[in-house]
N, C-alpha and C positions, 0 to 999 in steps of 0.2 A: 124152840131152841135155835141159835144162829149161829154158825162157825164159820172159821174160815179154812179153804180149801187146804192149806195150807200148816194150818193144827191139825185138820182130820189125818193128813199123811205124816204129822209131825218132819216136815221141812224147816229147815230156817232162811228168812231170807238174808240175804247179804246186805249188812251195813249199809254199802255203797251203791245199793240197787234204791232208785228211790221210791216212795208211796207214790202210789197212779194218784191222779187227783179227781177220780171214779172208782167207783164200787158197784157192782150189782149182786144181787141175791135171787139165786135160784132156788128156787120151793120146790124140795125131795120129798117124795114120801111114799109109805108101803102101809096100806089098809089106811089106820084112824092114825097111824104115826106120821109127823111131819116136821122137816126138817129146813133151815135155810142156808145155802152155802153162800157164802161171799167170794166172790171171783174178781179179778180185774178185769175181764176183758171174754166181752158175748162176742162169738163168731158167727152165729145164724144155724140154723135149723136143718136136721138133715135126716134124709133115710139113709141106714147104714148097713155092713152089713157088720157082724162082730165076729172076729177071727180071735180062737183063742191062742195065747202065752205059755209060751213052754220053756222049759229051765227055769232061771234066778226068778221073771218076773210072773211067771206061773201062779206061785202061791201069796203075792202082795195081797192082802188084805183091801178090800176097797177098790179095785180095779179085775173088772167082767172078762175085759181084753182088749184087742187094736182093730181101729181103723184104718182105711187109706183113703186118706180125701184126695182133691183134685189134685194136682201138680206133685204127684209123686210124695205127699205129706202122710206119713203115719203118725198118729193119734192114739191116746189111751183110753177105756171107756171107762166110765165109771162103773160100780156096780152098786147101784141104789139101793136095793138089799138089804145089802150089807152094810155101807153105809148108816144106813137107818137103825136097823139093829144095835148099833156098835155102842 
């Protein structure tokens, strides 16, 4: 199956945002299930640590919890899991 990130959270993008003229697809998966997510845009590879979400963004479905990357950047993680399950 191939989605994009984007249907999995049911966002819409904006009319006036325009199509990347790249796509990449990251391959999820949990045991024999396997998934592709379609992304705009690969940042690189990291060890992280996962801090969980508390209040409203707590219980979103599909997200583990936050990262803090370098320069003060927080991040959402995904939660592949779940994802996969879905």
């Amino acid at each position: 199956m191939l989605s994009r990130v984007e249907h999995v959270f049911q966002l819409a993008r904006d009319d006036s945002e325009a199509q990347p003229d790249n796509s990449y697809c990251v391959v999820i998966g949990l045991a024999q299930h396997r998934l592709g997510l379609l992304v705009d845009e690969l940042i690189g590879e990291r060890d992280i640590v996962i801090k969980p979400l508390g209040g409203v963004l707590g219980d979103v479905p599909g997200i583990a919890g936050a990262t803090e990357l370098s320069h003060h950047e927080t991040v959402l993680v995904l939660d592949v899991p779940g994802i996969v399950e879905e």
